[in-house]
Backbone bond lengths (Angstrom), bond angles and torsions (degrees), N, CA, C in turn:
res aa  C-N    CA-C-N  psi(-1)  N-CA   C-N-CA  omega(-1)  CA-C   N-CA-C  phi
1 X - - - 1.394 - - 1.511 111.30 -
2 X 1.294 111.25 -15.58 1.387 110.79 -177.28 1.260 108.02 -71.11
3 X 1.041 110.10 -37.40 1.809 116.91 -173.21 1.151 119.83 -58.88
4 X 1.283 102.97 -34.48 1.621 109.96 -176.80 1.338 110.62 -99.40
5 X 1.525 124.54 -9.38 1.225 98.24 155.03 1.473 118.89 -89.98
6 X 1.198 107.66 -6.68 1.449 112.19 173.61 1.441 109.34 -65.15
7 X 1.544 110.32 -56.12 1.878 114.10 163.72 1.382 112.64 -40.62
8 X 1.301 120.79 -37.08 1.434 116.35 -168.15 1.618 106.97 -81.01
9 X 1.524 99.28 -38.27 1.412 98.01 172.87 1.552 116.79 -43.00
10 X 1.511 105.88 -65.43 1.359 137.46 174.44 1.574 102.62 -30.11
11 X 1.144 102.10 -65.66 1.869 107.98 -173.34 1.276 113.18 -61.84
12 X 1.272 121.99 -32.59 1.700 138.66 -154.82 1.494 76.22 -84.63
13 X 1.443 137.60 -72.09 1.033 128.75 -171.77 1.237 147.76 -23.95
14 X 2.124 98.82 -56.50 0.815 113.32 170.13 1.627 112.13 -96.11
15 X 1.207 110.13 9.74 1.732 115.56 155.10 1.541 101.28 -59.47
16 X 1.082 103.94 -79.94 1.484 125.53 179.41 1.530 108.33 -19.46
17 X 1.605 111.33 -75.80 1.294 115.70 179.61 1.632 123.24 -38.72
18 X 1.801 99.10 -59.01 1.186 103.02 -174.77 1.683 117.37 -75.45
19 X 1.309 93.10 -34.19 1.931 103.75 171.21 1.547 101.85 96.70
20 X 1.078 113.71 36.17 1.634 122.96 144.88 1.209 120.71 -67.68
21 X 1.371 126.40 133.83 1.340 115.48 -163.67 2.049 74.37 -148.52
22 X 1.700 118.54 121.76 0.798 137.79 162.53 1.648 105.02 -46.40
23 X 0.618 90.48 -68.44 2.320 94.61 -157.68 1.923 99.12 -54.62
24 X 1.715 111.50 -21.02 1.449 107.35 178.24 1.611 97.01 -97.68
25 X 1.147 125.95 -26.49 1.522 133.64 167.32 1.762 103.03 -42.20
26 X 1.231 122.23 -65.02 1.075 129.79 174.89 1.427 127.37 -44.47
27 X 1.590 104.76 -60.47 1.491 125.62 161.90 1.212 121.39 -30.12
28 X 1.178 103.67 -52.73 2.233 125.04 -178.63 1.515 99.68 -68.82
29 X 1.398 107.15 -39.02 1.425 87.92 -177.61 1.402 125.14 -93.03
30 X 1.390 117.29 -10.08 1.440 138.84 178.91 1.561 92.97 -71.68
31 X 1.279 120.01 -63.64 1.862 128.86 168.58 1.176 101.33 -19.98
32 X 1.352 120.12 -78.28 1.583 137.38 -170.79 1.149 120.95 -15.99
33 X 1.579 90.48 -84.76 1.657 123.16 169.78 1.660 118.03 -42.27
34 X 1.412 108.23 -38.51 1.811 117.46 162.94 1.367 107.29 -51.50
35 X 1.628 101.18 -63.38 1.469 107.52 -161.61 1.587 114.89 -63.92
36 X 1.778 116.16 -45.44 1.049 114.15 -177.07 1.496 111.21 -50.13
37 X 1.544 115.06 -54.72 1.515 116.42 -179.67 1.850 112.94 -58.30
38 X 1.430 122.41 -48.69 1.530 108.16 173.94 1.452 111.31 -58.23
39 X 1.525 141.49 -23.64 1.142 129.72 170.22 1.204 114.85 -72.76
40 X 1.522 114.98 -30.50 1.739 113.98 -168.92 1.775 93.89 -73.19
41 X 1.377 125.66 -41.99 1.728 113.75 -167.08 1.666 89.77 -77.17
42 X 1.285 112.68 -39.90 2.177 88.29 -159.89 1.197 96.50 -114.67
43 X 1.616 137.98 35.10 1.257 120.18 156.49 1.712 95.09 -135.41
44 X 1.554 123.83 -54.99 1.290 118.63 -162.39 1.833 107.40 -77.49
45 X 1.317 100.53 -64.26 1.796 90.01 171.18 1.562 109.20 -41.71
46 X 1.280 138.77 -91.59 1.370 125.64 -168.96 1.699 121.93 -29.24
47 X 1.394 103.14 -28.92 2.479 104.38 -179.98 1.716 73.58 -78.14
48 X 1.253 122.54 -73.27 1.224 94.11 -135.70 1.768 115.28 -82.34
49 X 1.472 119.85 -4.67 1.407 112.55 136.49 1.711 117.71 -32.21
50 X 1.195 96.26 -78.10 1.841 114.14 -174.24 2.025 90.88 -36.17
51 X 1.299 89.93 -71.48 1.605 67.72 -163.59 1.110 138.18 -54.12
52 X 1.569 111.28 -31.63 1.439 134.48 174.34 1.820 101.32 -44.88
53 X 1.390 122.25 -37.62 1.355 124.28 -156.36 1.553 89.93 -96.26
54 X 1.390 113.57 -50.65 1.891 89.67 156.97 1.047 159.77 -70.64
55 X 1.411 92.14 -21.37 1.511 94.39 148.38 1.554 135.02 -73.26
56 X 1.125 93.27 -4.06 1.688 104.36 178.69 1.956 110.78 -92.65
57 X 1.569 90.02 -30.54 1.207 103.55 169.62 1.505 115.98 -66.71
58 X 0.916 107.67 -44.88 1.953 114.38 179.02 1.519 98.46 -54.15
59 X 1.653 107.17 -64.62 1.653 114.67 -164.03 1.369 105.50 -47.13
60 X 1.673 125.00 -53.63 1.086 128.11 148.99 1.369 124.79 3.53
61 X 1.604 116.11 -78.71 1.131 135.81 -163.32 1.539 115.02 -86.83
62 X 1.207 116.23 8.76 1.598 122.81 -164.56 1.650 70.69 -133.41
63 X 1.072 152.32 -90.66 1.487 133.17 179.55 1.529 111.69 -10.28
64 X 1.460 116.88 -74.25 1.448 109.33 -170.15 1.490 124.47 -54.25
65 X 1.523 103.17 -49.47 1.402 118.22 164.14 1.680 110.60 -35.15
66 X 1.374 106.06 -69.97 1.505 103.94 -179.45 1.799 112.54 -57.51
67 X 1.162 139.34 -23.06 1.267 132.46 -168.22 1.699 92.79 -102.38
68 X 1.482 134.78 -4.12 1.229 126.12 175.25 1.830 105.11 -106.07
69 X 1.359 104.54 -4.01 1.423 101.17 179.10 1.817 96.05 -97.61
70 X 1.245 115.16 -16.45 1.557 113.32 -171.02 1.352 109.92 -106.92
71 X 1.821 113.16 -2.45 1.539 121.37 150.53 1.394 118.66 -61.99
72 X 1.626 90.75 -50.26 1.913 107.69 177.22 1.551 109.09 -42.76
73 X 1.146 83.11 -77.32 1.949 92.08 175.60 1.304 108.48 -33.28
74 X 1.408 129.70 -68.24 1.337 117.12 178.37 1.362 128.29 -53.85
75 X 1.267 108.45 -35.49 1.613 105.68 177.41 1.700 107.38 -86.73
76 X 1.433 116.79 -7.49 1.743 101.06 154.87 1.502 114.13 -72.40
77 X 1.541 111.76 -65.39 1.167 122.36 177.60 1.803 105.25 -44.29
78 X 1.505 140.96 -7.53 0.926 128.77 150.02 1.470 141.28 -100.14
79 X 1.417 112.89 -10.78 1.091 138.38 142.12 1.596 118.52 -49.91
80 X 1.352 107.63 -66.31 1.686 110.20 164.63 1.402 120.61 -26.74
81 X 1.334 105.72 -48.16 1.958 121.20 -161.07 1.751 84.15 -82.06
82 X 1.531 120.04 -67.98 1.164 93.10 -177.80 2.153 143.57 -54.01
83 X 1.424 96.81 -21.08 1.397 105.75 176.97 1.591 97.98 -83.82
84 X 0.942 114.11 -40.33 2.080 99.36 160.36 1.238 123.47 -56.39
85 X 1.108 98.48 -42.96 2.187 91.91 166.56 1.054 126.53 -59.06
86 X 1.642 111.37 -38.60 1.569 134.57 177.47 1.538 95.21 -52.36
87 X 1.093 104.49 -52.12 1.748 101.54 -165.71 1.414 104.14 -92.44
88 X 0.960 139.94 9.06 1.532 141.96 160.47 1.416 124.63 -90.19
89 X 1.584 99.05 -26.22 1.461 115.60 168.03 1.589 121.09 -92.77
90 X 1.334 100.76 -17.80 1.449 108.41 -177.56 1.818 94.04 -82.93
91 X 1.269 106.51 -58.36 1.732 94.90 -174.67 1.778 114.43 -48.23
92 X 1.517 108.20 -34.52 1.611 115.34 -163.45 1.448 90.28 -73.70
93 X 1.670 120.21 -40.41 1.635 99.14 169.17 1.523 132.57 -67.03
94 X 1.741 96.30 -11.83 2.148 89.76 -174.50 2.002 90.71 -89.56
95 X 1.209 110.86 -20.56 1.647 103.02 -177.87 1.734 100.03 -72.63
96 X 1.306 125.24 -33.14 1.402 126.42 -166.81 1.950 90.10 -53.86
97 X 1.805 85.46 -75.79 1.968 100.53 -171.53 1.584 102.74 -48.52
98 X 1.577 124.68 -16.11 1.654 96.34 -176.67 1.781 89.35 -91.80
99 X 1.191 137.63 -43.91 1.565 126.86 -179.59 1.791 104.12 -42.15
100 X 1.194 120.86 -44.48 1.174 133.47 -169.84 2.068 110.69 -59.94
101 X 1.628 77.32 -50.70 1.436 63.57 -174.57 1.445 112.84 -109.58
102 X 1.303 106.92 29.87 1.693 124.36 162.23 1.778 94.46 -80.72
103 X 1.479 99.91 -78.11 1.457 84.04 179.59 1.550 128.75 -46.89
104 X 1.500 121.92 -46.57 0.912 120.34 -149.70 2.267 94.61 -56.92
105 X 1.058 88.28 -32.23 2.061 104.61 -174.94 1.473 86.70 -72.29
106 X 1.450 140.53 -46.32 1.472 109.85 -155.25 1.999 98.52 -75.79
107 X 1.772 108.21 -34.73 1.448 105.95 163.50 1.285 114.63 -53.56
108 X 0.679 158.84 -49.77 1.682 158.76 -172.09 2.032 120.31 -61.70
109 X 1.629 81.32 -41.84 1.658 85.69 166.83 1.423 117.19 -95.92
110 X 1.158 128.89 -6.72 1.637 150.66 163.01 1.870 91.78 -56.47
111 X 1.526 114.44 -77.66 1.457 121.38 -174.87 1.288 86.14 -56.38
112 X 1.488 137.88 -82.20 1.574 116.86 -154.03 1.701 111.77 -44.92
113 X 1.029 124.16 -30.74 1.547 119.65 -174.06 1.761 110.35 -67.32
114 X 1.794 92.45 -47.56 1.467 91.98 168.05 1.521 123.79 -57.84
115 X 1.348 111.51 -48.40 1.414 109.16 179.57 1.849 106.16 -50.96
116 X 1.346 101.59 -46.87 1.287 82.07 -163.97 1.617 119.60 -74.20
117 X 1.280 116.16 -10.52 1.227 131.11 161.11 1.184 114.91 -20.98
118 X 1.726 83.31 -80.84 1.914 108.09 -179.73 1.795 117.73 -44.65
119 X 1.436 111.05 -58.70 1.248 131.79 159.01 0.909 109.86 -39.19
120 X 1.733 150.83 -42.72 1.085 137.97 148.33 1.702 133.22 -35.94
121 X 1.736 97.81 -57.04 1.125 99.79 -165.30 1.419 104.52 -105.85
122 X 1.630 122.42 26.47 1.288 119.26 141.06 1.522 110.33 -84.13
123 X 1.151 100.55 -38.37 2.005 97.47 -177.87 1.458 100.24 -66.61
124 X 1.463 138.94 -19.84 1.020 122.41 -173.30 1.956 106.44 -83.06
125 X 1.294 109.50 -40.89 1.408 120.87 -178.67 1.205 89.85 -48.72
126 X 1.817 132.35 -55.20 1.332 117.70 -135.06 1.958 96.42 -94.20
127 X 1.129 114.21 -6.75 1.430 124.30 -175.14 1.770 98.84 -92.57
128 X 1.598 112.23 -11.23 1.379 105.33 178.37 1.358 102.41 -92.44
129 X 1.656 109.08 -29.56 1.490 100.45 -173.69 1.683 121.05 -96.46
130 X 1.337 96.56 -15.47 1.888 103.04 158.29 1.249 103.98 -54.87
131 X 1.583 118.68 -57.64 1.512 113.97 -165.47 2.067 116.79 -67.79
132 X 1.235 99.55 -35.03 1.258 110.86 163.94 1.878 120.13 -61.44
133 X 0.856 110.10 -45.90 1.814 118.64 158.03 1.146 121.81 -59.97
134 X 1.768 122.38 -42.88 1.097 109.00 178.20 1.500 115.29 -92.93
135 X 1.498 133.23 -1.71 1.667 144.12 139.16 1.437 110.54 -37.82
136 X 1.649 113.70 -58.10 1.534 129.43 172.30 1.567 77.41 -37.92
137 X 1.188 112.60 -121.76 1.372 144.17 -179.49 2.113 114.05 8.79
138 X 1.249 96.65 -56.80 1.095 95.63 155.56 1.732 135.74 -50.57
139 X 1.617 101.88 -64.26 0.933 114.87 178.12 2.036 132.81 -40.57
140 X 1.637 90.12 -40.13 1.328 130.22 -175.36 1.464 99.76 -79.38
141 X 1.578 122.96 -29.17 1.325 123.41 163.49 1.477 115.94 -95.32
142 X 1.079 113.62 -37.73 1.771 90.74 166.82 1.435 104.49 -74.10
143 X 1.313 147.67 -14.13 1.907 126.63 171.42 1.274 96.97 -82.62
144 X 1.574 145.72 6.29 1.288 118.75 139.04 1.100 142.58 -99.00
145 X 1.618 108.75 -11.72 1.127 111.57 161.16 1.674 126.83 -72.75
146 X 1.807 94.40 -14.97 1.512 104.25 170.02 1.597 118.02 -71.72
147 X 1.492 91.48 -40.84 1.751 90.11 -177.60 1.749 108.15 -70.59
148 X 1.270 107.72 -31.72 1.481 110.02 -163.75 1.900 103.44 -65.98
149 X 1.585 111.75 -26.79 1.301 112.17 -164.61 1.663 81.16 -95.90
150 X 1.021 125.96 -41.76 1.883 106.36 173.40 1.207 135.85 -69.34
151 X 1.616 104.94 -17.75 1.438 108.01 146.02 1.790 130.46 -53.25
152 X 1.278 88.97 -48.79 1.348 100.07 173.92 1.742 119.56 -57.21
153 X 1.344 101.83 -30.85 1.551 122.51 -160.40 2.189 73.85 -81.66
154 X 0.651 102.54 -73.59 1.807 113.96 -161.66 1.085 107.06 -56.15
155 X 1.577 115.20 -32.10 1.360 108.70 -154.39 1.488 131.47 48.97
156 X 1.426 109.22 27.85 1.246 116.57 -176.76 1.931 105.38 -117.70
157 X 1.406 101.26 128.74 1.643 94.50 172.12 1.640 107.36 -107.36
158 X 1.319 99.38 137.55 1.390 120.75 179.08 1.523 117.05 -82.05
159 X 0.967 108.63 122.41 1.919 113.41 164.03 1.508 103.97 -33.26
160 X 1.410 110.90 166.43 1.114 114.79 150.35 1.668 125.25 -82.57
161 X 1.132 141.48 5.10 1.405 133.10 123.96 1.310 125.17 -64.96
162 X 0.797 128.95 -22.13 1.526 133.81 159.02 1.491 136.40 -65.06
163 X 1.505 81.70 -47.41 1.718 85.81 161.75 1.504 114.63 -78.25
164 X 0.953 140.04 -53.33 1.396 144.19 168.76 1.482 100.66 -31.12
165 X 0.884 127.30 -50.11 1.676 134.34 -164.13 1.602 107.03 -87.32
166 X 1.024 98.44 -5.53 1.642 114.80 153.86 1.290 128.05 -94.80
167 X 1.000 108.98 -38.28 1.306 109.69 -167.32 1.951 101.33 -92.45
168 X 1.473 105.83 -34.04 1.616 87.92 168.28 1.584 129.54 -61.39
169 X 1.837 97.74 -23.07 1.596 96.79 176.49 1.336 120.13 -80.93
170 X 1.259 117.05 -7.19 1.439 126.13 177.16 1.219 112.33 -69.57
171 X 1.783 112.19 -60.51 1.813 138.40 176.96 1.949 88.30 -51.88
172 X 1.162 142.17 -59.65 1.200 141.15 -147.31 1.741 96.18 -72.12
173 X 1.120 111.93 -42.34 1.636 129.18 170.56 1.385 123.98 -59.34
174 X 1.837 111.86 -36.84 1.211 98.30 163.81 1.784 123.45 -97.97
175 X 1.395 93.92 21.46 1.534 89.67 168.68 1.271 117.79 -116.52
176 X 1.376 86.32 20.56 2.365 83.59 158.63 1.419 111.97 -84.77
177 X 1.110 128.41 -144.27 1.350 133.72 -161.79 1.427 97.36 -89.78
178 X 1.101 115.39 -69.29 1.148 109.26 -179.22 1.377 153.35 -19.27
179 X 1.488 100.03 -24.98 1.441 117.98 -161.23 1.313 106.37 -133.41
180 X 1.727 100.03 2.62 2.035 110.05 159.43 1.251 116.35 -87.39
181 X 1.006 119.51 -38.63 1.536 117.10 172.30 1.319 117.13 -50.09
């Protein structure tokens, strides 16, 4: 027991000196322990609630952001596919109208060839039968100039049955061979 009051002496002393005073030693720390805990419920729980909820709020917002930038993307990258179709369908329609109006021109010069065909070989019929009319015509003029110069030659004039009956044996004469060439 001596020791410790000797320690106590010792301590009391340097209580004294330094001005530690146990029972306010206690006090300060009883304070503390109040204070630390009333700051931890109404200052530290509520920041770090708050922050916790902003930071959740940010993460939040860097989520949406990222799933609205990877909407974007998809709706370019789908936009893209559709303006490539646009233009895949637009060319397959100018190749449709050029087949179209390839044929529709090779039909058109098909009928012009036909027409002119026909047009040909009506001008040819009608150039066979001008020329055939005007042979008639000829023919019918040299048997009068034949009869007219054998009249002259005979001095004989023919009836009109007579002449007729001349003139068919003449026409019958020039339609042998002879008179086709």
């Amino acid at each position: 027991m001596l020791m410790y009051t000797e320690g106590a002496k010792q301590f009391g002393d340097l209580a004294a000196l330094v001005g530690i005073d146990l029972q306010v030693l206690l006090f300060q720390a009883a304070n503390t322990i109040i204070l630390f805990l009333l700051l931890r419920f109404l200052l530290f729980k509520p920041v770090t609630e708050h922050m916790a909820k902003r930071t959740k709020k940010i993460q939040d917002n860097i989520q949406n952001s990222e799933q609205l930038s990877k909407d974007a993307a998809d709706l370019k990258a789908d936009y893209e596919h559709k303006i490539s179709e646009i233009k895949d369908e637009g060319q397959e329609i100018i190749r449709e109208a050029t087949r179209n109006a390839n044929a529709k021109r090779d039909s058109i010069i098909k009928d012009a060839h036909e027409d002119a065909k026909g047009i040909l070989a009506r001008a040819e019929l009608e150039a066979a039968r001008s020329m055939e009319k005007a042979l008639d015509e000829y023919k019918k003029e040299i048997v009068a100039m034949t009869l007219h110069t054998t009249e002259r030659f005979i001095d004989v004039k023919l009836d009109d049955a007579g002449h007729e009956k001349l003139i068919n044996e003449f026409l019958g004469e020039m339609r042998d061979s002879a008179w086709q060439n």
